[in-house]
Legacy VTK file of the C-alpha trace (Angstrom):
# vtk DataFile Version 3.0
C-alpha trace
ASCII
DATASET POLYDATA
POINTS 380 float
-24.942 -0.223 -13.312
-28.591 -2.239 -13.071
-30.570 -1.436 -9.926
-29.391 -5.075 -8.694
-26.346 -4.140 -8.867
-26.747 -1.412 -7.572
-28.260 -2.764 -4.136
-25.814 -5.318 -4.279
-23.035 -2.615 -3.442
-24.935 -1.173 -1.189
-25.772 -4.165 0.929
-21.680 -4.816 1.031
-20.793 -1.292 2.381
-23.100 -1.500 4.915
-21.958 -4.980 6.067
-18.005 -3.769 5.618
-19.323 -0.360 7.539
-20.698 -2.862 10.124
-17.833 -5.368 10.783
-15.340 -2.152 10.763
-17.304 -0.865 13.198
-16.885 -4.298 15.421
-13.427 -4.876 14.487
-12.228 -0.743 15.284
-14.553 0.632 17.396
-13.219 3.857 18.240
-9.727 3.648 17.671
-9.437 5.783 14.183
-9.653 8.318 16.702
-6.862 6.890 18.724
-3.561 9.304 18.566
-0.933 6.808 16.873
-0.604 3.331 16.029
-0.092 1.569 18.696
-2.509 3.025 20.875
-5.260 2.381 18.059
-3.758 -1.269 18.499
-5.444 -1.741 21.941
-8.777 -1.210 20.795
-9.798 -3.888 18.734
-13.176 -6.277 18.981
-11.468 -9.973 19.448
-14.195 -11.729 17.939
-14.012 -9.520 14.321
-10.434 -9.668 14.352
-10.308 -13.643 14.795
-12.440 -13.153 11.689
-10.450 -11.124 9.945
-7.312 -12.862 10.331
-9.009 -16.807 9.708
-10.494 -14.747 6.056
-6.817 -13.141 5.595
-4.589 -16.142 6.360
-6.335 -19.146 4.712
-4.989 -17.788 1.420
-1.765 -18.882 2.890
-1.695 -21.095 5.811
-0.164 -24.539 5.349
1.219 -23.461 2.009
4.714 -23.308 0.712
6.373 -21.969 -2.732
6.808 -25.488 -4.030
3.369 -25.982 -3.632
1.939 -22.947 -5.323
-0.814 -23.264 -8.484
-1.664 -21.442 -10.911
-4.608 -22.203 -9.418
-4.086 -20.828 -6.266
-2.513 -17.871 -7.436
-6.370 -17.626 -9.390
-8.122 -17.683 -5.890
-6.026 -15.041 -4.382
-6.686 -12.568 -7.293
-10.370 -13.678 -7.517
-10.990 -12.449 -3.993
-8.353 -9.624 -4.337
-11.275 -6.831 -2.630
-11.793 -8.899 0.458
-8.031 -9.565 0.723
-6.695 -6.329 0.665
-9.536 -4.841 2.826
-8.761 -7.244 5.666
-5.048 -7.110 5.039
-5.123 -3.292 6.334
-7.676 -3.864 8.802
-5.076 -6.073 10.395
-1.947 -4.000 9.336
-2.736 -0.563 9.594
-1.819 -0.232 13.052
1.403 -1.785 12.123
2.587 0.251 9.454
1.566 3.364 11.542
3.332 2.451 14.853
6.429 1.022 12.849
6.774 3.184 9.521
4.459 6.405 9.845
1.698 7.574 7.824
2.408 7.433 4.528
3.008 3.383 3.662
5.537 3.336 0.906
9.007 2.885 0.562
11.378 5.975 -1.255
15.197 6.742 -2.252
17.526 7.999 0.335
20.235 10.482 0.602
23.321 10.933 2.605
22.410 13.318 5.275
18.815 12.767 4.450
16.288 11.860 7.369
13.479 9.402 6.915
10.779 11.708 6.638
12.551 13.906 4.515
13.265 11.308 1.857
9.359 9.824 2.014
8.171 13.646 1.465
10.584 14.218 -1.383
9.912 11.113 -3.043
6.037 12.351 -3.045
7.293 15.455 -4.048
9.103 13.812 -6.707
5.887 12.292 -7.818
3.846 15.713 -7.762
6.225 17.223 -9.954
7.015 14.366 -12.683
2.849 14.632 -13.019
2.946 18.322 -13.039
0.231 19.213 -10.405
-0.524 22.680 -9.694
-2.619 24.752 -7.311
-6.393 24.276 -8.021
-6.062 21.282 -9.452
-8.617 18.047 -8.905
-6.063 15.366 -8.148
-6.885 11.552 -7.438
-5.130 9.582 -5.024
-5.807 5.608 -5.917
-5.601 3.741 -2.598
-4.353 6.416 -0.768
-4.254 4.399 2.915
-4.197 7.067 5.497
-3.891 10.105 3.556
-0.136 10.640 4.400
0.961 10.994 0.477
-2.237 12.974 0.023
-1.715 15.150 3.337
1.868 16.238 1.913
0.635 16.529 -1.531
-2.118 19.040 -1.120
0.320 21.043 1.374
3.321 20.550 -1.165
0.960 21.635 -4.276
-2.038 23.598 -3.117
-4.384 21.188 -5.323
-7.428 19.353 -3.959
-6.852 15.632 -3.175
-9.838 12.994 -3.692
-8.645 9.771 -1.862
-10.347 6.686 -2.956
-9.942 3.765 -0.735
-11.585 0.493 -0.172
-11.055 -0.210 3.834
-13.454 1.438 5.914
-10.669 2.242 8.605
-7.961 3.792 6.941
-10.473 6.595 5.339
-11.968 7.408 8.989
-8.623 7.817 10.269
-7.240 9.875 7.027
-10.051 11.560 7.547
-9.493 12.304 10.925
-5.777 13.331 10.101
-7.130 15.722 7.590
-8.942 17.756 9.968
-6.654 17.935 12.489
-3.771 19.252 10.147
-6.887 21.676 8.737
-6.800 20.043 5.474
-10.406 19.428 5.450
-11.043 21.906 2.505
-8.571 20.418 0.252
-8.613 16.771 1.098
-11.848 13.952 0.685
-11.940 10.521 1.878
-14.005 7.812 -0.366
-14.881 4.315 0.107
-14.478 2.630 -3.591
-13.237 -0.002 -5.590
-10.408 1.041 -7.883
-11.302 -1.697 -10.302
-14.892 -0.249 -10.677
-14.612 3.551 -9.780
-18.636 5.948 -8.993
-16.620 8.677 -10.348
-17.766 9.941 -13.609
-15.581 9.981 -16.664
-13.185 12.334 -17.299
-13.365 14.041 -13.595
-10.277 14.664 -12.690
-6.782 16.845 -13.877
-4.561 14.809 -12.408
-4.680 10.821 -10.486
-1.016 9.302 -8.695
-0.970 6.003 -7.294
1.593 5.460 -4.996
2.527 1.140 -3.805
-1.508 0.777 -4.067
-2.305 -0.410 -7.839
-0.361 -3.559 -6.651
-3.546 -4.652 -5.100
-5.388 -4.846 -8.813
-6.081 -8.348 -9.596
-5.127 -6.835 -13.054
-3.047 -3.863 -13.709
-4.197 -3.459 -17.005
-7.870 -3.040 -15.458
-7.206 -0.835 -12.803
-5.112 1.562 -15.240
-7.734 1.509 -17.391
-10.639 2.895 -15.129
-7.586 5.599 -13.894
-7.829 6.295 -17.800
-11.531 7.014 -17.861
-11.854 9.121 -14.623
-8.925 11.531 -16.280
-9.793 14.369 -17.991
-8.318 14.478 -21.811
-4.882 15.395 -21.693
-4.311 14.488 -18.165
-1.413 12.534 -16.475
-1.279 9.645 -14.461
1.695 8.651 -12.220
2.479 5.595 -10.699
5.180 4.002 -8.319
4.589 0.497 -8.873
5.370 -2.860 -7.015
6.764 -5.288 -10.015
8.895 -8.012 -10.095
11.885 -7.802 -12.143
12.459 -9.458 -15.905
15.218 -11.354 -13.889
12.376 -12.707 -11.969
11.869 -16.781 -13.233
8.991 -18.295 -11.170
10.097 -21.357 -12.029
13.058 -20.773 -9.750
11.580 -22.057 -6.620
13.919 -18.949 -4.572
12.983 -16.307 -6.585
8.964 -18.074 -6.343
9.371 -17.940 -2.433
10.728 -14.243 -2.410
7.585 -13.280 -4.526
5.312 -15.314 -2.226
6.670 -13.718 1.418
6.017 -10.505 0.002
2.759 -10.848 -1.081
1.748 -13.083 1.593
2.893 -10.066 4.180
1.585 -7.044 2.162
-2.036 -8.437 1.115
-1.000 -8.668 -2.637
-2.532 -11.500 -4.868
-0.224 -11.847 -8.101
2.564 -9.624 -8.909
3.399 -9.567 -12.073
6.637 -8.809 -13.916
8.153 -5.331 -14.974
7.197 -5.672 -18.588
3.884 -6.432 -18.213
3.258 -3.598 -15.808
4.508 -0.865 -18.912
2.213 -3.221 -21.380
-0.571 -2.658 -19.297
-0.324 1.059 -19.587
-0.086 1.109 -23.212
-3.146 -1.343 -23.031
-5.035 1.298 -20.853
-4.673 3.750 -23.699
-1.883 5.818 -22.163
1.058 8.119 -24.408
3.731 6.477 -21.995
5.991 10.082 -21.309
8.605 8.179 -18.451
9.488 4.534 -17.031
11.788 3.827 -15.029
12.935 1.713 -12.066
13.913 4.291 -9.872
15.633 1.439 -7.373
17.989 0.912 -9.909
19.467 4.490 -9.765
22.495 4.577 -7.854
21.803 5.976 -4.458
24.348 5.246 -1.877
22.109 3.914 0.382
19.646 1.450 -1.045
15.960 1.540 -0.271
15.155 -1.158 1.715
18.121 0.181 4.567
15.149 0.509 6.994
13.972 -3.113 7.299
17.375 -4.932 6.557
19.095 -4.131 10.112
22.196 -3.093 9.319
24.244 -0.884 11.340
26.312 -0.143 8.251
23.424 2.171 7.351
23.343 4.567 10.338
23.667 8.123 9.719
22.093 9.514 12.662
21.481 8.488 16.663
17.596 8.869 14.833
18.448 6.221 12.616
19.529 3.842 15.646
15.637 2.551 17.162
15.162 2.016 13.257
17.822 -0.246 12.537
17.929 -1.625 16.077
13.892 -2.837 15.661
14.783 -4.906 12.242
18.091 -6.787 13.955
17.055 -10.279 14.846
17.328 -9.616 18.356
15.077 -6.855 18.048
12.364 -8.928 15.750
12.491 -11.394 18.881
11.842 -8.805 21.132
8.971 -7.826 19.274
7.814 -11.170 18.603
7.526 -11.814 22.449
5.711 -8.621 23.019
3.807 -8.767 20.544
2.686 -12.464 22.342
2.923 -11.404 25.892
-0.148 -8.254 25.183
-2.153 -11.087 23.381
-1.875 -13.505 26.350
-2.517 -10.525 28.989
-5.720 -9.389 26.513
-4.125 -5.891 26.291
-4.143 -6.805 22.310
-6.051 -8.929 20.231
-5.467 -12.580 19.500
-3.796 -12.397 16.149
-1.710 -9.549 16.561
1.726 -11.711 17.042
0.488 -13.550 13.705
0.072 -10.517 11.780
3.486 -8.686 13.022
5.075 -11.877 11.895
3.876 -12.265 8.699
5.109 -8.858 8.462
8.398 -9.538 9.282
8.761 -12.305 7.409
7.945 -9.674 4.098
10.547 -7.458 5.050
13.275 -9.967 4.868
12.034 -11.213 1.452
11.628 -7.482 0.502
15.182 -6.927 1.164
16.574 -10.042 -0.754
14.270 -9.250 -3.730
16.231 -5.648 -3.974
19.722 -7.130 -3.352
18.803 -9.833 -5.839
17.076 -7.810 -8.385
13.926 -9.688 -8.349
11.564 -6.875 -6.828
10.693 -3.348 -7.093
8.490 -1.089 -5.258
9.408 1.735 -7.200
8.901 1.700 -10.753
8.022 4.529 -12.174
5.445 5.601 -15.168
4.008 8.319 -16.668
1.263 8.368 -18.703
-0.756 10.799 -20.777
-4.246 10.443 -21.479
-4.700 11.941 -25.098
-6.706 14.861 -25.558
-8.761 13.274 -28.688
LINES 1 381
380 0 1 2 3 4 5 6 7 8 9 10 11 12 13 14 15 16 17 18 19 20 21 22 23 24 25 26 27 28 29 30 31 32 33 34 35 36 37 38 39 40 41 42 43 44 45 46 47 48 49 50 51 52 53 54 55 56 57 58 59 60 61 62 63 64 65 66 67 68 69 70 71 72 73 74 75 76 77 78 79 80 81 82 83 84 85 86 87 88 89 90 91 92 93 94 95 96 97 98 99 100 101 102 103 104 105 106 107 108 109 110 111 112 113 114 115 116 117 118 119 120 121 122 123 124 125 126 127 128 129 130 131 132 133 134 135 136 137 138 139 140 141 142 143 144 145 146 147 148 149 150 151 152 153 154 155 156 157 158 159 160 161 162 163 164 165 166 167 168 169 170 171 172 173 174 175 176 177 178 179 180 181 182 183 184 185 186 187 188 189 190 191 192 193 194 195 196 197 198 199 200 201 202 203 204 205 206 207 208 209 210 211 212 213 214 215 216 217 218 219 220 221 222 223 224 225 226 227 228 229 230 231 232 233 234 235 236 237 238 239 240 241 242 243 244 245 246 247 248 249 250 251 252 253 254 255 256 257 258 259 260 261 262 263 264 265 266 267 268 269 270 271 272 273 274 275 276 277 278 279 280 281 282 283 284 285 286 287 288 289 290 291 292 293 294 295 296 297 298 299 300 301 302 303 304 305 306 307 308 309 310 311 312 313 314 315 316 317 318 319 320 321 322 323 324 325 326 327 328 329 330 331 332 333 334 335 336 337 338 339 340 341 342 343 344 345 346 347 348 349 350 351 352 353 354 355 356 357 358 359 360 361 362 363 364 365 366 367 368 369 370 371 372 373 374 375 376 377 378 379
């Protein structure tokens, strides 16, 4: 990288560090979402919302462009970064610390199914003790929390929003992880780490975020050693997907207007753009379609037919429409006492709004956020 460059990225970290700063104060140390909610600098998070939500404000599916579509993914860093300076909270106070969906089973709680899908990840990769392990976009460290714990290997977390690594950071030490768990601000499309430096790199719902997945599996690529394996649960859209459909087009739209994504693309370009990386592909497979008796999206479609437990009831109960309401005014009513910041209501509702078309992409078979590769890097 030349010496302008160089500054270049310098100059933007410290103006990121800066704003994150404004915008969070000290709330990564707050205990829990919501309480980290109440903390927030009202002028940088008007900001951050008007830079989020002009990318989709006063714009429908019918209306979309390629061209649009072009400006999302050209300003895909600045996107994502203030998507989860405006979401984090969220996810935290309404999913937990470890932002990805998983497969369920009967009996199964929550928490238990997001660990074992992790699990599930650690093991198709095969990580083992004393390994140097990646984690691409790793949020708040939940996947790489359970990981180390679950493995014993050391977990490098590479993340691009100031926020999320000072409170995975923070989470690390307080579970005593601090040995076997970093925290790094980076951009996955143009990694500091050298090649070939680690044993093992997992990306779980994150890659998504790549204006190109072919790009951001291809730096994953470099940074692994020869030999070493790369899994992935990806976000795709189906090959039943046709964007010239304009409901399937809006169902692709809600979700990446709520979830900070620029363009999804379909399921057979993500496996292309692992072969195009340079990786032996060892497993794909879209683990949604496996038939589980309770599908994956049961926690934000409402249903009472999903219950298994008096746990599962606040759950269901928060995703009815009554419930959405209920949060939509209360969301409103700490805005207009000041107890939250102006912008909140905005981003819970955008949020909503992705959950419902994240629930009709799985019962249509338009969406995944689950499909699974493996990849070897060869050892020549």
């Amino acid at each position: 990288m030349s010496p302008a460059k160089v500054e270049l990225e310098k100059q933007d970290r410290e103006r990121d560090a800066a704003f994150n700063q404004v915008l969070h104060g000290k709330s990564a140390q707050a205990t829990g979402g919501f309480r980290a909610m109440m903390g927030k600098g009202s002028s940088a998070q008007k900001a951050a919302i008007d830079e989020y939500f002009k990318h989709w404000d006063n714009k429908d599916a019918k209306d979309e462009t390629e061209e649009d579509r072009a400006k999302r993914t050209a300003e895909y860093a600045t996107l994502t970064r203030h998507y989860y300076n405006l979401a984090t909270d969220l996810y935290e106070y309404g999913w937990g610390q470890s932002f990805h969906f998983c497969r369920y089973s009967i009996g199964e709680t929550f928490y238990q199914a997001i660990s074992r899908h992790e699990h599930y990840l650690a093991h198709q990769i095969g990580i083992k003790e004393g390994m140097r392990v990646l984690d691409v976009g790793c949020g708040v460290g939940g996947p790489a929390r359970e990981i180390a714990k679950f493995t014993g290997c050391h977990v490098t977390g590479l993340n691009n929003n100031d926020y999320q690594i000072q409170r995975a950071t923070h989470y690390a030490a307080k579970e005593g992880l601090s040995k076997q768990l970093a925290f790094v601000k980076g951009d996955f499309m143009q990694m500091d780490f050298p090649d070939n430096s680690f044993d093992a790199v997992y990306a779980i719902e994150a890659t998504v975020h790549a204006p190109k997945l072919a790009g951001v599996y291809s730096e994953i690529f470099r940074v692994l050693k020869p030999g070493g394996v790369f899994g992935v649960y990806e976000w795709l859209m189906t090959d039943d997907y046709d964007n010239d459909d304009l409901e399937h087009r809006r169902i692709r739209l809600d979700i990446e207007q709520g979830d900070g994504i620029s363009n999804m693309v379909r399921v057979s370009e993500g496996v292309e753009a692992m072969k195009i990386a340079g990786f032996d592909l060892l497993h794909h497979e879209d683990l949604a379609d496996r038939p589980d008796p309770i599908p994956w999206y049961w926690p934000l479609a409402g249903r009472w037919k999903y219950m298994q437990s008096a746990f599962d009831a606040f759950t269901i109960a928060r995703m009815t429409w009554w419930g959405r309401a209920a949060a939509h005014h209360f969301a409103g009513i700490l805005e207009m006492t000041g107890l939250a910041p102006r912008g909140t209501k905005k981003t819970a509702d955008s949020l909503a709004r992705a959950a419902d078309a994240l629930v009709a992409g799985g019962e249509k078979h338009l969406f995944t956020p689950m499909y699974l590769m493996v990849g070897k890097k060869p050892e020549q």
